[in-house]
N, C-alpha and C positions, 0 to 999 in steps of 0.2 A: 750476286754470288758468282764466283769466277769457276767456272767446268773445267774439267778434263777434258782433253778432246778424247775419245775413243779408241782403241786400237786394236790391233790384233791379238794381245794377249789379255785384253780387255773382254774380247767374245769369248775366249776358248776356258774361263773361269770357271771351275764348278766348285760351289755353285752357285748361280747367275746373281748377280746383285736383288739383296732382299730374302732369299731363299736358302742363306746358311742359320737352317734353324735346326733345333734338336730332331730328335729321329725316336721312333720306336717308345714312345712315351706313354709312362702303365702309373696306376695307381700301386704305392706298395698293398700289401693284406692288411695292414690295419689303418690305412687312407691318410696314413700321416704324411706320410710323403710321394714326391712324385719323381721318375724317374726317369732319364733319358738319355739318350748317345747323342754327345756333339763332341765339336771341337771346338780348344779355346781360339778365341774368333782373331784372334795373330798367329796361330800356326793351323792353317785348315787343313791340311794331310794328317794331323794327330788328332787321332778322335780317342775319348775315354766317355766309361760313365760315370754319370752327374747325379745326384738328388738334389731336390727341393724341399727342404723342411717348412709346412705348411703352418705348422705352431708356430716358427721362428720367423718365417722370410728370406730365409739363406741356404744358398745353393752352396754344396759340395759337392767333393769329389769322391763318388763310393767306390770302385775301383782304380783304390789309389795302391795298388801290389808294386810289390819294389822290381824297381828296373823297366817299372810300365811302357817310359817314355822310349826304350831303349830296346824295346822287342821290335824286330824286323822279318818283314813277312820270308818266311824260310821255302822259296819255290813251291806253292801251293799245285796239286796235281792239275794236269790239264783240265780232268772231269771240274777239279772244285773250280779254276778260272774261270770255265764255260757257267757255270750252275753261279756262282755269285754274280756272274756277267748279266746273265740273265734275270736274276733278283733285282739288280741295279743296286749291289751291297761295295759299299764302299770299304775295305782291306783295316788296315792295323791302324792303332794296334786291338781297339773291342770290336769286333764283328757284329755280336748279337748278345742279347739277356733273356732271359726267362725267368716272372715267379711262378712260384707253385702254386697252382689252383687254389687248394687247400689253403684257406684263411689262417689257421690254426700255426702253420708251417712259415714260417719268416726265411723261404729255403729261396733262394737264388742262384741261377746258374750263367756264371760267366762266359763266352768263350772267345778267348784273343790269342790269335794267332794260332789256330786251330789247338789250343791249351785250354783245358776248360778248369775253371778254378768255380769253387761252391762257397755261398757265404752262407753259414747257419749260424744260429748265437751268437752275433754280433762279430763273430769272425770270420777272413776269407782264406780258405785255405786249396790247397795245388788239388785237382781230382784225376786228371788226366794228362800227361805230357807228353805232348807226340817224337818219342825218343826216337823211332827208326825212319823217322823220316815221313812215313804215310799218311795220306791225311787222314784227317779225323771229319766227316759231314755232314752237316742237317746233324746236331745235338740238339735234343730235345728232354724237357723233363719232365717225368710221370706228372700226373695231377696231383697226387699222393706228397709230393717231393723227395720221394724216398729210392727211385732210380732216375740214371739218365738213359739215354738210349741213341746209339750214332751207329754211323757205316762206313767203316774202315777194311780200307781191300775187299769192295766188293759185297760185304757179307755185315751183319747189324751184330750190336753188342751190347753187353748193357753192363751198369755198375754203379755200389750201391755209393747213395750221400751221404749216411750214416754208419757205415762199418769201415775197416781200410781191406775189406776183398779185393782182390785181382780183378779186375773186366772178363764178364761170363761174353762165352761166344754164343748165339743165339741161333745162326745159321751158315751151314754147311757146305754147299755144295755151287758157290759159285768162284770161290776165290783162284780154281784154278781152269776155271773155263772164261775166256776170255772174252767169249761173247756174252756171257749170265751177271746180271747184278740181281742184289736182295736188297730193297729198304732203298733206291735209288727211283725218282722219277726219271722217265727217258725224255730222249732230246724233243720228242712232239707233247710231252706232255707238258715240259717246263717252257720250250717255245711258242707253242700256239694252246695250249689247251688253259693256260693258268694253273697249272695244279704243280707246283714245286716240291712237295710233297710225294716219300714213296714206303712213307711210313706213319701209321697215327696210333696211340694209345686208348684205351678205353679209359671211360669217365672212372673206372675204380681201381686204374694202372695193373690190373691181373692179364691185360690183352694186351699186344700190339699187332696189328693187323699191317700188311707188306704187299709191295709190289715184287716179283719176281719177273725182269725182262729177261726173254732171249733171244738177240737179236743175228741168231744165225744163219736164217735166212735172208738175211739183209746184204745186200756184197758191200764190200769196204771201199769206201772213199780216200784215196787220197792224196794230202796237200804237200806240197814238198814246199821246205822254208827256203826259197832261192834266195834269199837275201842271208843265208846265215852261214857264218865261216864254217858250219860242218855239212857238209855235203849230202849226209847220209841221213839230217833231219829232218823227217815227215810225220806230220800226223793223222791218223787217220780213223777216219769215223763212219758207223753205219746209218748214211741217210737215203730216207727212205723218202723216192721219186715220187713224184706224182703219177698214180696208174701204176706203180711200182710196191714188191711188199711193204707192209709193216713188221715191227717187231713182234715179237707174239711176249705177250703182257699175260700173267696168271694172279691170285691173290692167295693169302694164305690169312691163317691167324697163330700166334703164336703164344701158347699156352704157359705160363710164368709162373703158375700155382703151386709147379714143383718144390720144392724149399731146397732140393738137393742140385747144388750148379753142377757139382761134376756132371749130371747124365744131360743128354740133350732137351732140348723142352719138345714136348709134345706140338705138333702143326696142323689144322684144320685148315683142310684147302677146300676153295672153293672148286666145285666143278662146273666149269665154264665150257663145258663140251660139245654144249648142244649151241652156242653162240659162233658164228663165222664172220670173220674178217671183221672185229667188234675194237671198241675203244673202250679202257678202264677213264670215266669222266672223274669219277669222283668218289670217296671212300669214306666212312665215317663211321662211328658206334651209336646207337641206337640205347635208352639210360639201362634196357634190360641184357645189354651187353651182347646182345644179335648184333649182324652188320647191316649197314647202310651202305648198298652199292648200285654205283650210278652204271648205266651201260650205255654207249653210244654205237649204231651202227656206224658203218665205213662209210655210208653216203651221207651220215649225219645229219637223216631226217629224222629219227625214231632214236628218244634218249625213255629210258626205262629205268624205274628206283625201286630195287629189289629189298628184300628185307631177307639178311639168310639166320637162319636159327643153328648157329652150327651146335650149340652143346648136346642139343636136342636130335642131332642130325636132321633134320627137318629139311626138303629141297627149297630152292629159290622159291621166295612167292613174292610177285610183281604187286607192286603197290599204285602204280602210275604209270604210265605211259604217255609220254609227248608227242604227234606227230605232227611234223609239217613238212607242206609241198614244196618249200625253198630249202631251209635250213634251220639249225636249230644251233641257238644261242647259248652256250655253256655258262653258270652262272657259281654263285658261292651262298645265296638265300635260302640252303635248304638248313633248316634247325630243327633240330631237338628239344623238345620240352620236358626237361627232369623234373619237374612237381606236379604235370598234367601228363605221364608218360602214353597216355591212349590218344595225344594229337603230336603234331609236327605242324611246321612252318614250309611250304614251300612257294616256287613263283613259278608265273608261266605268261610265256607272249600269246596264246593263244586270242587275247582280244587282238595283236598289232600292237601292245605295248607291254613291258615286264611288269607285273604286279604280282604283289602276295596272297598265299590262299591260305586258306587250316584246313588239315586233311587230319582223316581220321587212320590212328598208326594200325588197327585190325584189320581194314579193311582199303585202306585207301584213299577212300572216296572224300571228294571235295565238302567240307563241312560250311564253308560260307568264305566268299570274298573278302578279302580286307582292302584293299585299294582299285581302284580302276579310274580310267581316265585319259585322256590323250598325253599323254607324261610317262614318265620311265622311273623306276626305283633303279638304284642305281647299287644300293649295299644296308648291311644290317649294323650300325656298330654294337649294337648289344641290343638285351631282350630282358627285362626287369618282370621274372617270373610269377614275383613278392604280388605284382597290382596288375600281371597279365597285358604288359604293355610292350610294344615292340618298337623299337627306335630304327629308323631308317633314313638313308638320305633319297634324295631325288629333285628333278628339275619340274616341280608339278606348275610354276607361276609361267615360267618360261624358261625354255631351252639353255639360255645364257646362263641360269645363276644353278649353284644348287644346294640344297636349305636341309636343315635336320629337323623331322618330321616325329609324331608318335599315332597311333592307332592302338586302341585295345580291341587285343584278338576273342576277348568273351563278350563283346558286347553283341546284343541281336542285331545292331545295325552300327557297325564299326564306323567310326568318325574321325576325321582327318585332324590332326592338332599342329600348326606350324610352330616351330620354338625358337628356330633362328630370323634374326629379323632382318636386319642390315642387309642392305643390296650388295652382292657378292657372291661369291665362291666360300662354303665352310665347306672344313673338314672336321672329321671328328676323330680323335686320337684313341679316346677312353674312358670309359662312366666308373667312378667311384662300386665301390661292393652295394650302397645301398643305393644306386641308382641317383641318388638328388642334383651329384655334379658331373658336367664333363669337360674335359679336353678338350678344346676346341681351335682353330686357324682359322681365320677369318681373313680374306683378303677382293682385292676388286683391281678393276682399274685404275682406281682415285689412289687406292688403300694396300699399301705394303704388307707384308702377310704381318699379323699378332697373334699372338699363344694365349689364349687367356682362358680361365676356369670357369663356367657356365651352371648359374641352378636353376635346373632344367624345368623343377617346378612352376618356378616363379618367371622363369622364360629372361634371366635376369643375370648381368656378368658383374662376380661378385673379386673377381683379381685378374689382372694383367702382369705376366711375365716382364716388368720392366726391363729387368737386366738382359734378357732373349730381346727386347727391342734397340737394347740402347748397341748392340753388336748388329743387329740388321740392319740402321739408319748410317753406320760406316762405311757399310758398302755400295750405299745408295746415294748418300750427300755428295760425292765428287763428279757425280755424271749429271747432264741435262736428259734426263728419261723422258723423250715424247712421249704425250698419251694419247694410244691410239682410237680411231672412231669406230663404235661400233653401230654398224646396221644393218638391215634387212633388205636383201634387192629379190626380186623375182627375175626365174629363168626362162627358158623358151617355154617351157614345160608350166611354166604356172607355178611354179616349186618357191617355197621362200628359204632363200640361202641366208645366212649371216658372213659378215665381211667385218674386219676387222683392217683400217687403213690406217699407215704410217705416214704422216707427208712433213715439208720440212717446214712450211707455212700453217702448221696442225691448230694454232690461236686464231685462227683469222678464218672468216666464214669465206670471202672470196679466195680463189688461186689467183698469183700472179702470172704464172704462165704453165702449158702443158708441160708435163714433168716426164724424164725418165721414169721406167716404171720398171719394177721387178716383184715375181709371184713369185712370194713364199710357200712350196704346197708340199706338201703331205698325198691326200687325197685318197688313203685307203680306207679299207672299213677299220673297224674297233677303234677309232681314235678322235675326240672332237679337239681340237685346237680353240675354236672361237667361242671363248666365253669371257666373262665380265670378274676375270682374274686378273691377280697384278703379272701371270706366270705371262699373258701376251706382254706386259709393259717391260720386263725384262728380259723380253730375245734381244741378243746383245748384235747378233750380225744383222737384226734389222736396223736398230737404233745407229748403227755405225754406218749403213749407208742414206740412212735419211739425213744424217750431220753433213754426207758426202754429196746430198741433194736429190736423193733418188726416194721415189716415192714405192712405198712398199704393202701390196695388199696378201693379203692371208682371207680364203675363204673355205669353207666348210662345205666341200660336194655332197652330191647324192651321194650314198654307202660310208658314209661318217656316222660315227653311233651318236646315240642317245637322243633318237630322234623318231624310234619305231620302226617297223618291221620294213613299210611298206620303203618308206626312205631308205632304208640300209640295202634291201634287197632287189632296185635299180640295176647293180650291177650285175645281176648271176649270169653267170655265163657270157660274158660278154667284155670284160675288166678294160679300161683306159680309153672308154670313150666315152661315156654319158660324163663319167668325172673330169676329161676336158671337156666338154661340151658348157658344163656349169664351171669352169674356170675362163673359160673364152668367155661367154656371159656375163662376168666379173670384168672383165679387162674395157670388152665393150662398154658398162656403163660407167667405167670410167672415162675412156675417150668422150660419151655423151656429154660428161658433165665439167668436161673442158680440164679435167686435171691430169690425163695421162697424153703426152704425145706418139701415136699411132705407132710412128715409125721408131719408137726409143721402145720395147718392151723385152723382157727378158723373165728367166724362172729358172728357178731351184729347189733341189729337194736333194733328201738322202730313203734309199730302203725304196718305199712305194714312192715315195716324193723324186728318186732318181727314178724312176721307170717312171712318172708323170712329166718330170721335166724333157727327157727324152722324146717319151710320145709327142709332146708337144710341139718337139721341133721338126720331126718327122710327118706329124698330121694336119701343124696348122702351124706352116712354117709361114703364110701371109702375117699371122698376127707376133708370132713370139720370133724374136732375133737373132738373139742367144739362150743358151741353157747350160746348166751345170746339174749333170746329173749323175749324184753319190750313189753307189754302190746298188744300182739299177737292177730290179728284174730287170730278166730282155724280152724272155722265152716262158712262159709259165708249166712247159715240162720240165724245167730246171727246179724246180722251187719243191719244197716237202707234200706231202699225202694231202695233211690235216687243213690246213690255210687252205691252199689251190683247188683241191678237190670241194671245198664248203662252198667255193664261189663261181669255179669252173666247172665242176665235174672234174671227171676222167681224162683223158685226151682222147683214149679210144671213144666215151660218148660222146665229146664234143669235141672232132679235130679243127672241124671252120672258126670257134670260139678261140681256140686254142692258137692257132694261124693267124690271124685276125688281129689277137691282142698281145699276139709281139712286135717287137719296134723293128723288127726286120724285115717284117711283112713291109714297112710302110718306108722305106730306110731311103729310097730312088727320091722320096720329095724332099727331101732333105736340101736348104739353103739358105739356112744360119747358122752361126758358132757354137759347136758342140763340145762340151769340156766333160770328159769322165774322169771319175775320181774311185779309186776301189784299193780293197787291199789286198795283197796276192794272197792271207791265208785265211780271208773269211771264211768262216766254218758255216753262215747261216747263207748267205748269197751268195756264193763260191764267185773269185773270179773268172773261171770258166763263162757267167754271164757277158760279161764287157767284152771279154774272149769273143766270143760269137758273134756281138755287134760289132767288133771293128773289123773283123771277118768278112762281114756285108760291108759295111764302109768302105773297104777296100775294094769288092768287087764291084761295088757302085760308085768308084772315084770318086768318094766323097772326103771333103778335110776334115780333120776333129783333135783336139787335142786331150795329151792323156796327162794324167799325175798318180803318179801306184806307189803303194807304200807295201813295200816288199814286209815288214815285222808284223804287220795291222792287221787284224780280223776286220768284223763287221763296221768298225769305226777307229778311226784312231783315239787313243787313248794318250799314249806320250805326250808332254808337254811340245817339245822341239816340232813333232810332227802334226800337231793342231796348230800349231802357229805358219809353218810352212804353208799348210793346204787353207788357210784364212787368208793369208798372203797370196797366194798363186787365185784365188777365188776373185778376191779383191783386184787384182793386177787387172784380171781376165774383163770383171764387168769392167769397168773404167776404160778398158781398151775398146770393145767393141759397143758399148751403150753411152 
């Protein structure tokens, strides 16, 4: 079969070959059907939702609203840019769906282009139109299905599915303070904390429970758009330094029981008084309508799960407490048991690895282990109350793959059950209402990802999503996709790293000769890259330089997750050297083994992978030649609170760490080819970073070359300008490797 050759607009595709598959996939409430966001697989910028009639075998199209194809995103506010940026939600024209909890309710909630249209009764009709222009964010709908609830200008609102009421205003007092949101998570919570969320419902939609930011002790950041014909364009934002305030975060709950919308709804706040310099982790309802609240200190050794009984007025009473001498690991495994309302689900690293416990909800206390072992749980997709069973995934066989598992939380001595077999990577989308089947993806190295329905019982796949395959094998059949090797090397340290190598000779057990080489890294914590997915077979700027003859490794340092405490927490206090130390390590046993030439090697990255590629030329400029490093820490007092502070500290407690593990500390050894690549209006790495390093480069007469994308945040998005900086990448290695 005759390939493609690879190109530059080749790499810059999202998304990547193999991987334009459905999104956000639910069972409808009566299991008949199934539901998802894609696009038709010849126009991928046009996404709609699809159902699957599971009687018939035929997919439609359920928001099918007239002029669908023809709705254009209408300049969504800066906030919602940043907040779907951060989702990694892909624009128009459906955004997102919600059913209604409630089985009963066949309610659905649209929202395209921040328009939210409601299907009940087999009809879809208009519920919200964003006539002035404002956005509409984070729509969410009661469990009840009988309100929505969003945050427009600042301030949350709600309105009903079933009557045609005007939208009730719900809160007050921040739409004209400009530092105050209501119902919004802030920029540490949706960038480093996981929690996107600044709003949640109670299970019997009488509650909704809010974040109140305000971020007025915070001073204003800001960017000016030097690249835009108006001069007077800046945006600006409250980020909060490392060593530097935070925003001050409060909760409320918001009482709905009223039936009368004219008056305001009653608000039960939390008093959070006796808490200083504290993090809101995480927020939830409890089945007896108390709150579940997470609290994290500032040094984020000590996370604490409060239980408040506000109807009762009743003060905080602490249910748990985490403490540890590193860090603590913010997670999404804590549940609620509505048919067993006297336990909960939670997890904790306290052995060195995340596992689940059952805690008793009166008291706290630990009631028995459900998992332990050298392995990591990694997520819950659901909890089948009916037979007391909890579905979870994790990497318990080995590191590389990760399998969906079950355990029942009432047995005296809980027993591990695996359900997925195939060697790979599953994910799990969604379990039907009576728990039997679920949603599943399945993919590996060999194996392109597949969609297919799972009965769980029987550990048995009873349908594959043909037509979701026969659009994924289009995108795949025209390339020659190497498939990369994966293995285990040991470091100075005794450590066992996983490596994942691209070479052009990848059939053939001998090399023909030592090869140019270039390190693919990452290298920070929260992230594993190397596992036995198809997602390594389709990095497209690998495969496009291995065709080019250059041999490509990807390895997984110390401080990459899902691999325990002791592993991840390597780096504290100390960032960008143990992680090159186990990337030189890598390089070395290639040279050993006759496939990399010594003097040919180079590295790249973006984010922590530009502050790795950087390091690398400055620290261990004998081994690496060249570097291309995106959007680079430089300085780690540049960077946010929450990230920096969990692995650095302070600056004032650790200024030698701090010193130390910038690239300008080290910047005089510099003598290889430096290439930086940033965008003047990144809002998360500011270029102030690269700012500073070339700052030193200059005063250390050193050469480097730049590429700045004056429009670009954190990454380039545009089509023209992913293509350019692929280009100018490309140019660069071939020139000096």
């Amino acid at each position: 079969m005759l390939y493609r050759q690879i190109t530059s607009i080749d790499v810059i595709q999202i998304p990547a070959p193999g991987f334009n598959l459905p999104e956000s996939i639910q069972f409808s409430p009566d299991d008949n059907i199934v539901t998802y966001i894609r696009a038709p697989y010849q126009f991928l910028s046009t996404r709609q939702l699809y159902a699957y009639d599971l009687r018939i075998d035929k997919e439609f199209i359920f928001s099918d609203l007239k002029n669908a194809d023809e709705v254009i995103e209408t300049n969504p506010s800066k906030e919602e840019q940043s907040r779907r940026g951060r989702q990694h939600l892909l624009t128009t024209p459906v955004t997102r769906y919600q059913w209604a909890k409630n089985q009963t309710q066949s309610m659905l909630l649209i929202t395209m282009d921040n328009t939210l249209y409601i299907y009940y009764n087999k009809e879809i009709r208009l519920l919200v139109d964003r006539s002035d222009q404002t956005s509409i964010m984070d729509c969410k709908l009661s469990p009840d299905g009988k309100l929505v609830a969003y945050v427009q200008n600042c301030e949350i609102y709600c309105i009903s599915t079933i009557s045609s009421a005007e939208p009730r205003q719900l809160t007050f007092d921040a739409r004209n303070c400009p530092c105050k949101t209501n119902g919004l998570a802030e920029f540490i919570a949706q960038e480093e904390m996981d929690r996107h969320d600044g709003f949640w419902w109670s299970d019997d939609s009488c509650f909704i429970a809010f974040t109140q930011v305000d971020g007025s002790n915070v001073p204003v950041l800001r960017i000016s758009h030097l690249g835009s014909e108006d001069p007077d364009h800046i945006d600006e934002y409250r980020y909060p330094f490392a060593g530097k305030a935070n925003v001050h975060v409060t909760v409320g709950i918001i009482d709905l029981r009223n039936e009368n919308n004219q008056k305001q709804p009653i608000i039960h706040w939390v008093d959070l008084s006796k808490f200083k310099d504290y993090y809101i982790a995480r927020v939830d309802f409890f089945p007896d309508n108390s709150l579940a609240l997470q609290i994290e200190n500032r040094q984020q050794t000590k996370l604490q799960l409060y239980q408040y009984d506000f109807l009762n007025k009743k003060p905080l009473k602490l249910l748990i407490e985490e403490i540890s001498e590193l860090w603590i690991n913010l997670h999404d495994l804590f549940y609620t048991l509505k048919k067993t309302p006297t336990q909960f689900i939670w997890a904790s690293e306290r052995t060195g690895y995340m596992h689940l416990e059952l805690h008793d909800y009166n008291s706290g206390k630990l009631i028995k282990i459900l998992t332990h072992g050298n392995w990591v749980v990694q997520r819950i997709p659901d909890i089948d109350e009916d037979n007391s069973i909890i579905y979870f995934l994790a990497n318990r066989e080995t590191p590389l793959e990760t399998h969906l598992y079950s355990v029942n939380y009432n047995d005296d001595v809980p027993k591990i059950d695996r359900i997925t077999q195939e060697s790979g990577t599953h994910i799990v989308y969604c379990f039907n209402h009576t728990h039997q089947y679920c949603i599943t993806q399945w993919s590996s190295i060999d194996q392109y990802p597949i969609i297919r329905m799972l009965d769980v019982k029987k550990k048995e796949i009873i349908k594959t999503f043909d037509h979701i395959k026969q659009g994924v094998l289009r995108t795949i059949e025209q390339f020659h996709l190497v498939k990369p090797k994966l293995f285990p090397i040991l470091n100075r340290n005794n450590d066992t790293l996983y490596c994942a190598l691209y070479t052009p000779d990848n059939e053939q057990d001998r090399y023909q000769t030592p090869y140019p080489t270039l390190v693919s890294v990452y290298g920070g914590p929260r992230l594993q890259r190397v596992a036995n997915s198809w997602s390594l077979r389709s990095e497209m700027r690998c495969q496009r330089l291995v065709e080019a003859g250059y041999v490509v490794l990807c390895l997984d340092n110390r401080g990459s997750s899902n691999r325990g405490v002791a592993f991840e927490s390597s780096i504290r206090h100390n960032m960008g050297h143990i992680e090159l130390d186990d990337q030189i390590d890598g390089v070395q046993y290639l040279i050993k083994q006759g496939i990399t030439d010594e003097k040919r090697v180079g590295i790249f990255g973006w984010s922590y992978g530009g502050y790795m590629s950087a390091m690398a030329l400055v620290r261990a400029s004998d081994i690496f030649k060249i570097g291309i490093a995106g959007a680079p820490v430089t300085h780690w007092d540049g960077y946010d609170t929450h990230y920096t502070e969990r692995y650095m500290g302070t600056p004032e407690e650790n200024p030698y760490g701090y010193e130390t593990s910038s690239i300008m500390y080290h910047v005089n050894n510099l003598k290889g080819h430096l290439m930086i690549i940033h965008g003047l209006i990144d809002e998360n790495v500011h270029f102030r970073h690269s700012a500073r390093l070339i700052n030193a480069l200059i005063r250390a007469n050193k050469p480097y070359e730049l590429v700045i994308f004056p429009n670009e945040q954190h990454a380039p998005r545009r089509c023209d300008e992913r293509v350019y900086m692929e280009e100018r990448m490309f140019e660069f290695i071939r020139k000096y490797l």
